[in-house]
LOKOL-922734 format. One line per field, with one value per residue: residue number from 1; y, z, x of N, C-alpha, C in turn. Coordinates in steps of 0.2 Angstrom, whole numbers, always signed. Layout:
N
pos <- [NUM,...] $
n.yy <- [Y,...] $
n.zz <- [Z,...] $
n.xx <- [X,...] $
ca.yy <- [Y,...] $
ca.zz <- [Z,...] $
ca.xx <- [X,...] $
c.yy <- [Y,...] $
c.zz <- [Z,...] $
c.xx <- [X,...] $
***
This chain:
291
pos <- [1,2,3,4,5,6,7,8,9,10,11,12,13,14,15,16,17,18,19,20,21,22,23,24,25,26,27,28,29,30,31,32,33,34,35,36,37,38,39,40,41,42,43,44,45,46,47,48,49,50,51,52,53,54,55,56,57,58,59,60,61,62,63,64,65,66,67,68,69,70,71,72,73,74,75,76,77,78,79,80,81,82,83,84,85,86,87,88,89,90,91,92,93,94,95,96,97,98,99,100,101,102,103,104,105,106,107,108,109,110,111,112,113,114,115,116,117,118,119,120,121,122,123,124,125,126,127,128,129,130,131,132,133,134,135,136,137,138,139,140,141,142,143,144,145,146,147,148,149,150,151,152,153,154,155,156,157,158,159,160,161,162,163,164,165,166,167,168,169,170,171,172,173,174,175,176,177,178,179,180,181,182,183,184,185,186,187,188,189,190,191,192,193,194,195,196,197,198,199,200,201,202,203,204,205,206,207,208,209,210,211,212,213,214,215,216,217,218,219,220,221,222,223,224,225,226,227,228,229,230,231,232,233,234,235,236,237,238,239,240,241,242,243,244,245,246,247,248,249,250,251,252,253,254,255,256,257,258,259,260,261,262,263,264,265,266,267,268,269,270,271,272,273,274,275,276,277,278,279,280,281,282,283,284,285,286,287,288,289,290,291] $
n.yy <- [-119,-104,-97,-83,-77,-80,-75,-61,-58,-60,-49,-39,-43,-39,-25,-21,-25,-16,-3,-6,-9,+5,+13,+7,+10,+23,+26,+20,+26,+38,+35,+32,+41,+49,+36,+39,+50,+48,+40,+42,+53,+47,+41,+50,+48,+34,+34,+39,+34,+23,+25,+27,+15,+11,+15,+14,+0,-2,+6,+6,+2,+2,-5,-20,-22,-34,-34,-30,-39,-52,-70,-84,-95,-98,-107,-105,-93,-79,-72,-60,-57,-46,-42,-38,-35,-35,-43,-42,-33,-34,-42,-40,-47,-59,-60,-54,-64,-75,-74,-74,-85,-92,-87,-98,-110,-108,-109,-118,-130,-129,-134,-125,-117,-110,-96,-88,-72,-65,-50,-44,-50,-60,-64,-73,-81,-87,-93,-100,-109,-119,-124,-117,-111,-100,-90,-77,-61,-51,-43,-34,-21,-10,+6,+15,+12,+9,+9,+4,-6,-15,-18,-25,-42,-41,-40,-54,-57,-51,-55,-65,-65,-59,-68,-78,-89,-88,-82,-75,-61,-58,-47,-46,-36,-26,-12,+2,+9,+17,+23,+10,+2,-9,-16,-36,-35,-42,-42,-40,-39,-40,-49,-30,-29,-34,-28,-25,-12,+2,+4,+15,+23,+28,+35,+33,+24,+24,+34,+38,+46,+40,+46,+41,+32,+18,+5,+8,+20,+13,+2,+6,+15,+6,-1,+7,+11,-3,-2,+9,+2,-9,+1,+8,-4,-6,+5,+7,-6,-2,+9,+5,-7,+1,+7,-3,-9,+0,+1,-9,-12,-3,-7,-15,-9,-2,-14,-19,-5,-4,-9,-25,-35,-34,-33,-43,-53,-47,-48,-62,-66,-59,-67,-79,-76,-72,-83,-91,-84,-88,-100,-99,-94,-106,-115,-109,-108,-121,-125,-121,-124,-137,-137] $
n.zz <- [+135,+138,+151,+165,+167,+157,+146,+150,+150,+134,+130,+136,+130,+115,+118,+120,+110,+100,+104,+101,+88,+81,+87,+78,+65,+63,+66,+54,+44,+46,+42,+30,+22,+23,+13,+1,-3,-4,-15,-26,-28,-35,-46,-57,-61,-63,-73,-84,-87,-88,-101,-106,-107,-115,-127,-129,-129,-143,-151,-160,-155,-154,-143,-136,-123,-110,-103,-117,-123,-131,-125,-135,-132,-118,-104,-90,-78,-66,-52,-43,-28,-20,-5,+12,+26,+36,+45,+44,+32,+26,+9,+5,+4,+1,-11,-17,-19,-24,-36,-40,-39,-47,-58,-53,-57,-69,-75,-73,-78,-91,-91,-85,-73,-59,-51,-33,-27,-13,-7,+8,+22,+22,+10,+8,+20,+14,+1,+5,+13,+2,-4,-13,-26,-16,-16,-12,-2,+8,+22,+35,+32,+37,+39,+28,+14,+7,-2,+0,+4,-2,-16,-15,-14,-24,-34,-36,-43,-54,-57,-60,-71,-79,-82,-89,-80,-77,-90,-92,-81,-70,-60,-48,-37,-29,-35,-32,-33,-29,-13,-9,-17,-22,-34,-37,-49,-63,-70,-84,-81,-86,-103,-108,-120,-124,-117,-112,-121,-127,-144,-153,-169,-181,-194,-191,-183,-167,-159,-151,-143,-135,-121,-111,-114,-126,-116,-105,-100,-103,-92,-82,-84,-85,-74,-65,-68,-65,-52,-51,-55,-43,-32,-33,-35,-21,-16,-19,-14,-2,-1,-1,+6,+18,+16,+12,+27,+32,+29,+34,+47,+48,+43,+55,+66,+64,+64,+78,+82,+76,+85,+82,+87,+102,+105,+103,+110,+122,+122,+126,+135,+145,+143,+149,+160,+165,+166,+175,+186,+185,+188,+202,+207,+206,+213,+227,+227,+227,+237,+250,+247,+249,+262] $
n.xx <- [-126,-117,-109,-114,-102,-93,-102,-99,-85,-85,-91,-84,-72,-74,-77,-65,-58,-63,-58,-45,-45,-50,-40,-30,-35,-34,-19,-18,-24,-14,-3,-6,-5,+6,+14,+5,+9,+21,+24,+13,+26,+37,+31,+33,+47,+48,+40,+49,+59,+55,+52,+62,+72,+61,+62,+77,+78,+72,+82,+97,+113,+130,+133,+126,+118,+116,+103,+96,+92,+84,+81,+82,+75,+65,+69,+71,+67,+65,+56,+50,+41,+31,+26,+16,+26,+17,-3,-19,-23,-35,-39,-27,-14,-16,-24,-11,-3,-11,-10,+3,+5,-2,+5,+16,+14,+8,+19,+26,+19,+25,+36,+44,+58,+58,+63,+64,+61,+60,+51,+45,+40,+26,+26,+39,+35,+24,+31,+41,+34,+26,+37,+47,+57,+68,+79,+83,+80,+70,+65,+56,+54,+50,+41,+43,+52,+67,+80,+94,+92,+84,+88,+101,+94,+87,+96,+103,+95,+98,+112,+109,+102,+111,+121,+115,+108,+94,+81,+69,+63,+53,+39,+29,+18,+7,-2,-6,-24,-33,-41,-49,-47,-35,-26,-17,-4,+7,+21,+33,+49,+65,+68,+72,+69,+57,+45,+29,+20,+15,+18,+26,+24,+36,+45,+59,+73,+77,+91,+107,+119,+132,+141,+153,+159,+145,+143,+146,+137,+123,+126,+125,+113,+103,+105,+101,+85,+80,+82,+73,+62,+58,+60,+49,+41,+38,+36,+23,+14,+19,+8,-4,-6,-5,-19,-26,-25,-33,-44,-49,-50,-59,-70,-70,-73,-84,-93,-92,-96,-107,-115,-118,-112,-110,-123,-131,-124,-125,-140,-139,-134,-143,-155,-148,-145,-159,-164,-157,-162,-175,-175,-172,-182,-191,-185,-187,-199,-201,-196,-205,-218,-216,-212] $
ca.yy <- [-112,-103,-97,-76,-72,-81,-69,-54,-57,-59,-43,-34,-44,-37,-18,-18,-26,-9,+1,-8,-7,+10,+16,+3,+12,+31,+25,+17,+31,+42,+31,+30,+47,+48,+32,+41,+57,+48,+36,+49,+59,+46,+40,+54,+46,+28,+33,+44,+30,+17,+27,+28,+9,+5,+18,+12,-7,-1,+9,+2,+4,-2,-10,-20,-23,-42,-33,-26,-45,-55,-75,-86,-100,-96,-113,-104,-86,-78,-70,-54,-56,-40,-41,-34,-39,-37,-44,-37,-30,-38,-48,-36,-50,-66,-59,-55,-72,-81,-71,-76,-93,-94,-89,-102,-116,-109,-109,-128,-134,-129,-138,-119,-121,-103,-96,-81,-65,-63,-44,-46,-57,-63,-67,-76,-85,-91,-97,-106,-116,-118,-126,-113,-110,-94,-85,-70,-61,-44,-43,-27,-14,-5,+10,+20,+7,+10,+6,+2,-13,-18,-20,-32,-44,-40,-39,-59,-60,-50,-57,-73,-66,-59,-76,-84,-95,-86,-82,-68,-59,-55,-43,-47,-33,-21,-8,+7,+14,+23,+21,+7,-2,-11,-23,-34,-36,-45,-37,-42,-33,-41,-42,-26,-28,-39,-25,-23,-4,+5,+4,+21,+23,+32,+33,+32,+21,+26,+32,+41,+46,+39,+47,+41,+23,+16,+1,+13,+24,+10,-1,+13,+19,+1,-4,+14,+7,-9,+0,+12,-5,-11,+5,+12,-7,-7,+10,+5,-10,+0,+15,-2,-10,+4,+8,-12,-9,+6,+1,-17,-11,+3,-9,-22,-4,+0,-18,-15,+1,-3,-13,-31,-41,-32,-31,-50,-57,-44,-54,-68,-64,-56,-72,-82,-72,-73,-90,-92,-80,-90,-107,-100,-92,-111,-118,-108,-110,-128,-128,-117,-131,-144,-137] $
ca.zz <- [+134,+141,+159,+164,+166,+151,+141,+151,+148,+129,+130,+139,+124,+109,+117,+119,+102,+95,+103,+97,+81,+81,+85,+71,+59,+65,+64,+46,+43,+46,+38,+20,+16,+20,+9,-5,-8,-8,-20,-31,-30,-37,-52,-63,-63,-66,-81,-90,-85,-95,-106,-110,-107,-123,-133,-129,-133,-150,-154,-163,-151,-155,-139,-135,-114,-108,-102,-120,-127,-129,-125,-138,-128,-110,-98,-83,-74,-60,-48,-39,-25,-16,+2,+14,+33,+44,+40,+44,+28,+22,+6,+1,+2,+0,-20,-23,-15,-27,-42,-42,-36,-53,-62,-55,-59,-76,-81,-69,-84,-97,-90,-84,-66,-56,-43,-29,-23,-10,-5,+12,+28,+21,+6,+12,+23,+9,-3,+10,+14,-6,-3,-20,-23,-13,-18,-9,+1,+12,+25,+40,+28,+40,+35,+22,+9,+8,-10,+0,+7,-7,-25,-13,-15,-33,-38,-36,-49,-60,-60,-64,-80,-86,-83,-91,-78,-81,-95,-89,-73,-69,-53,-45,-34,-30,-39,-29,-37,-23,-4,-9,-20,-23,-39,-41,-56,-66,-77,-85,-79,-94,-105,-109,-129,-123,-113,-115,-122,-135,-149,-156,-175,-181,-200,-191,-176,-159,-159,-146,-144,-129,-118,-115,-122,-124,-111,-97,-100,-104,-87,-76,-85,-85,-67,-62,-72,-64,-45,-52,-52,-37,-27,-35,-32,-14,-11,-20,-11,+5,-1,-2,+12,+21,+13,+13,+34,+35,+28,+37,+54,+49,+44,+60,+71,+62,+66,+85,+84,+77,+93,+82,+91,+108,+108,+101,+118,+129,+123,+127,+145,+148,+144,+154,+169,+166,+166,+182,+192,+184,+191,+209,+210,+208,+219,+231,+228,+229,+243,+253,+244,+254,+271] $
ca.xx <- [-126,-110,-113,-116,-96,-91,-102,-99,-81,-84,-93,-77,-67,-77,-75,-56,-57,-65,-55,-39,-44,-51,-34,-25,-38,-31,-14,-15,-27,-9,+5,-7,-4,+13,+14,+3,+14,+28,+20,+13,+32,+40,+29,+34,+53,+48,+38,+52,+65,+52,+50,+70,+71,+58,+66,+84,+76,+69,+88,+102,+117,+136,+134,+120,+119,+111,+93,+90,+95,+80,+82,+77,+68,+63,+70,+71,+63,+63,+51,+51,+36,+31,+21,+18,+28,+13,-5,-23,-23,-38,-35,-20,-8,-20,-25,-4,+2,-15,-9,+10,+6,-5,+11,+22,+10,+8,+28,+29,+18,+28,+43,+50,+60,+57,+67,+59,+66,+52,+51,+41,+38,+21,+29,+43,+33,+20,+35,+42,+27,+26,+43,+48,+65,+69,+86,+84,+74,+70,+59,+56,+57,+48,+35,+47,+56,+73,+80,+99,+90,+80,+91,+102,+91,+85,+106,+104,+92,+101,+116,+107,+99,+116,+125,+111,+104,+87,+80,+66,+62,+47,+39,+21,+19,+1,-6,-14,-28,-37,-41,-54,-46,-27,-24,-11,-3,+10,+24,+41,+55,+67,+72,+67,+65,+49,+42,+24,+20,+13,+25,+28,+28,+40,+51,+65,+73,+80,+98,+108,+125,+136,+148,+162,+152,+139,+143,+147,+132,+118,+124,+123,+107,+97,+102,+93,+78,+80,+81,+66,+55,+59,+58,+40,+34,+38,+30,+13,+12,+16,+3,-7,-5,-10,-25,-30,-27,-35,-53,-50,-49,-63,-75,-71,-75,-90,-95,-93,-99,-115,-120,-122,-113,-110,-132,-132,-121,-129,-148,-140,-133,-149,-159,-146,-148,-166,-166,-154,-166,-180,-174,-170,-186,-193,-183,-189,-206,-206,-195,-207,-222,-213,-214] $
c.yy <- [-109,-99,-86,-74,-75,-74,-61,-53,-58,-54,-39,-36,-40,-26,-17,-18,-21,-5,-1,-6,+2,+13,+11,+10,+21,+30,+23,+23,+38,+41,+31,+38,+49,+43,+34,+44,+54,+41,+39,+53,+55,+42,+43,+51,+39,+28,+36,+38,+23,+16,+26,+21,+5,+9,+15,+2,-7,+0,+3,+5,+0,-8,-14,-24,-28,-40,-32,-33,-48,-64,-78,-92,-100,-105,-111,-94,-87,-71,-65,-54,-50,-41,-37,-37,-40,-39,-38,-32,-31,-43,-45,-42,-58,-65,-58,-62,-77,-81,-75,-84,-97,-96,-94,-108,-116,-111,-117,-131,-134,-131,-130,-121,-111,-103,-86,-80,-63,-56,-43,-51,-61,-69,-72,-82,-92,-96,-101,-111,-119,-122,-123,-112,-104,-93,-80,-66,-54,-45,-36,-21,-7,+2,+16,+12,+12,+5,+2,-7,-18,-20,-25,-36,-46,-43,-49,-60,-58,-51,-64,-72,-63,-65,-82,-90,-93,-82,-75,-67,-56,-53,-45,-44,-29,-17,-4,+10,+19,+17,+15,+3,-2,-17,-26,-35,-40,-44,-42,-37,-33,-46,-35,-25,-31,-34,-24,-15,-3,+7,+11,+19,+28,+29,+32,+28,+24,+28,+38,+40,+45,+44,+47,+36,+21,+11,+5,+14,+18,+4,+2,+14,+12,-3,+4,+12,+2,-5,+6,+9,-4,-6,+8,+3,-6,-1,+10,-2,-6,+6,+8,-5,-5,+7,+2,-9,-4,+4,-6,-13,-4,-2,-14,-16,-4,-9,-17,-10,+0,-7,-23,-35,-40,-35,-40,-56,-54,-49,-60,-70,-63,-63,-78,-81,-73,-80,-94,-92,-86,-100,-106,-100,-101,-115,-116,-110,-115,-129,-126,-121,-134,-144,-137] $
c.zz <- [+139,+146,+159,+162,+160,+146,+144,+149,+139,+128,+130,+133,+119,+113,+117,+114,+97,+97,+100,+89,+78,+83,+80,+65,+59,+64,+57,+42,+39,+40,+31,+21,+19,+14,+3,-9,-11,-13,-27,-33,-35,-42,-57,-64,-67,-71,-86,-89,-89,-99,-112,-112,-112,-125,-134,-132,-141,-156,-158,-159,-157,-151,-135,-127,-117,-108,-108,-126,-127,-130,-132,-135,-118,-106,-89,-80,-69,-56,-44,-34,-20,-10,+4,+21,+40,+41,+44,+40,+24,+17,+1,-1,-2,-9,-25,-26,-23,-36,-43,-40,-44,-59,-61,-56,-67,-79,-78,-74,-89,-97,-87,-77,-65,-50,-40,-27,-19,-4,+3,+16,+27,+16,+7,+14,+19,+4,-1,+13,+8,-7,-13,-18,-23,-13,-15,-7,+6,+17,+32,+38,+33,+35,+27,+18,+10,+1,-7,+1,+4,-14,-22,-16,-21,-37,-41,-42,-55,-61,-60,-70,-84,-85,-86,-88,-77,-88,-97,-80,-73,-59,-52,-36,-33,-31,-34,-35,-33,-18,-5,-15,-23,-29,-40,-47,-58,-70,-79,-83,-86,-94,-107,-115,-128,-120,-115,-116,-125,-139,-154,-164,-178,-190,-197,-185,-173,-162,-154,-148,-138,-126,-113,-118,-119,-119,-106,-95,-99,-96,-83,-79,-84,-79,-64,-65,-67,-56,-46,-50,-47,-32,-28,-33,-26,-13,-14,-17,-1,+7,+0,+3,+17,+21,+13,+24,+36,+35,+30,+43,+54,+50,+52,+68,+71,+64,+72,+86,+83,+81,+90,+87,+99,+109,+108,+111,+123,+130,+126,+134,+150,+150,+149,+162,+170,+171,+173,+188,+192,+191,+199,+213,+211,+212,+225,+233,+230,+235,+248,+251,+249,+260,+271] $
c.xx <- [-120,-114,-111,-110,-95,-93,-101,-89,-79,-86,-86,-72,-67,-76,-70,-55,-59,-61,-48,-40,-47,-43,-30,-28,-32,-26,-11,-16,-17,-4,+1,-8,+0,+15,+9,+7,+20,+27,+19,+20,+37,+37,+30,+40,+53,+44,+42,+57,+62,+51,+56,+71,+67,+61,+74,+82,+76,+76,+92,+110,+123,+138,+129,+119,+112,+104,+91,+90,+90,+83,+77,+73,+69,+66,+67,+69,+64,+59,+51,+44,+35,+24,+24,+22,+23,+8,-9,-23,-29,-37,-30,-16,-10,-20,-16,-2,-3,-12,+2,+8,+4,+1,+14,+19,+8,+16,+29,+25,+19,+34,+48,+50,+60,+62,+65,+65,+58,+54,+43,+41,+32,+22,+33,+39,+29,+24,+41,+40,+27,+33,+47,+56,+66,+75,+86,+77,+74,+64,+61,+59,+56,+44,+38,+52,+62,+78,+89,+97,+86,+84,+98,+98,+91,+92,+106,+101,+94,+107,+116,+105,+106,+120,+120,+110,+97,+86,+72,+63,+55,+46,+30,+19,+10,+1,-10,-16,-30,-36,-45,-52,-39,-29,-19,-10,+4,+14,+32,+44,+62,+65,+67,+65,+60,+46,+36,+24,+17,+18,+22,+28,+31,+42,+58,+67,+76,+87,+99,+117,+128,+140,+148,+161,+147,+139,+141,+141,+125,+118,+122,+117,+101,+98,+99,+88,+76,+78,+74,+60,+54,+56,+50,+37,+32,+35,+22,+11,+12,+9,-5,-10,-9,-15,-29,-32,-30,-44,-54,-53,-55,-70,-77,-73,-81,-97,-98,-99,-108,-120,-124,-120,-113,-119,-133,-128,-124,-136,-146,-138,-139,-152,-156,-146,-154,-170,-163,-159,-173,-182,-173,-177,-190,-192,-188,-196,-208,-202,-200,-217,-222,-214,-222] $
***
């Protein structure tokens, strides 16, 4: 049994430890609702920019751009991973990290070779232990994303799918739903004639009219789409993140606060002193026998 200071300096441990995380909690508390609004401000765009993106798949152009070109046999993919850079998030990053990991073990037994874009320091770190082939990478985005510092990165993978050394790109990023619950998930990015949807029916198909062409117009219009992804994953992994830290660091207070394990080390302090006192008091008795 560990001696009186040992447990009074776990004690002294376990209260710093609540207050530390009671202010983490109040600090994540802060940064997830700045990280909601602008989360929720920019959903409206990437829905009308996905919306353009299957309509522009479905049209018949004169000129038809690499993303809306579908491959006919898959070889080779690549991976967009989105973490976060710090942890204590509970299992925000462990359920993305388990989720992509699923994919690349599924396409590694179909003979497909992968190559990662890992958006985050946890990231990164995971698919570097994973010895994955890492092309590109971002990490210290810090609390607000920043799209100039994010579509580098990404730029690699796309102009690996229009020089055909990939074949589809996919993004595996989280999903805010609410403050109590993040999912991730798993999407294609292209091409985008694959995209999942609801397919429209219609008598007649898509058409549009360029100007000054349709190249011009459609590359300019589907790498904005392309930097839409990107930037909306990055702010639902950070509205995420801070939402995972917020209810980590409330529960690891509420722990504290409710005196288990502080009262748990105090009984055991108490009974060790007891039992200190208890053996002195012996001694004495039988030295005071003896005489």
């Amino acid at each position: 049994m560990a001696g009186s200071k040992e447990i009074r300096n776990k004690i002294k441990s376990v209260q710093s430890t609540r207050k530390i995380t009671k202010a983490m909690e109040m600090v994540a508390a802060s940064k997830m609702k700045k990280a909601q609004e602008r989360m929720r401000a920019s959903r409206p765009y990437f829905g009308r920019m996905l919306a353009i993106a299957r309509h522009l798949a479905r049209a018949n152009p004169e000129y038809r751009h690499p993303f809306l070109v579908p491959r006919g046999q898959v070889r080779n993919v690549g991976l967009i991973v989105v973490t976060s850079d710090k942890g204590l998030a509970g299992g925000l990053n462990t359920n993305a990290l388990r989720l992509a990991l699923t994919k690349i073990k599924d396409w590694q037994a179909k003979n497909v070779d992968v190559q990662v874009t890992a958006i985050g320091n946890k990231g990164l770190g995971f698919m570097s232990r994973l010895k994955a082939n890492v092309v590109s990478q971002v990490v210290n985005l810090g609390d607000r994303p920043r799209l100039d510092k994010l579509i580098g990165p990404v730029k690699v993978q796309l102009d690996a799918y229009i020089d055909g050394k990939i074949d589809e790109l996919h993004i595996v990023p989280t999903r805010f739903e609410n403050t109590m619950k993040q999912t991730p998930v798993e999407s294609l990015i292209l091409p985008i004639a694959n995209l999942p949807g609801d397919e429209e029916k219609r008598e007649y198909q898509w058409d549009y009219i360029y100007e000054p062409d349709a190249e011009t117009v459609l590359d300019g219009l589907l790498r904005r789409y392309i930097e839409a992804i990107i930037y909306q994953a990055a702010n639902e992994n950070m509205a995420s993140e801070q939402s995972a830290r917020m209810v980590a660091m409330k529960a690891a207070t509420d722990n504290a606060d409710a005196g288990e394990i502080i009262d748990e080390l105090q009984l055991i302090y108490n009974k060790t002193r007891q039992a200190a006192i208890t053996k002195e008091l012996s001694e004495i008795v039988a030295g005071a026998a003896a005489v």
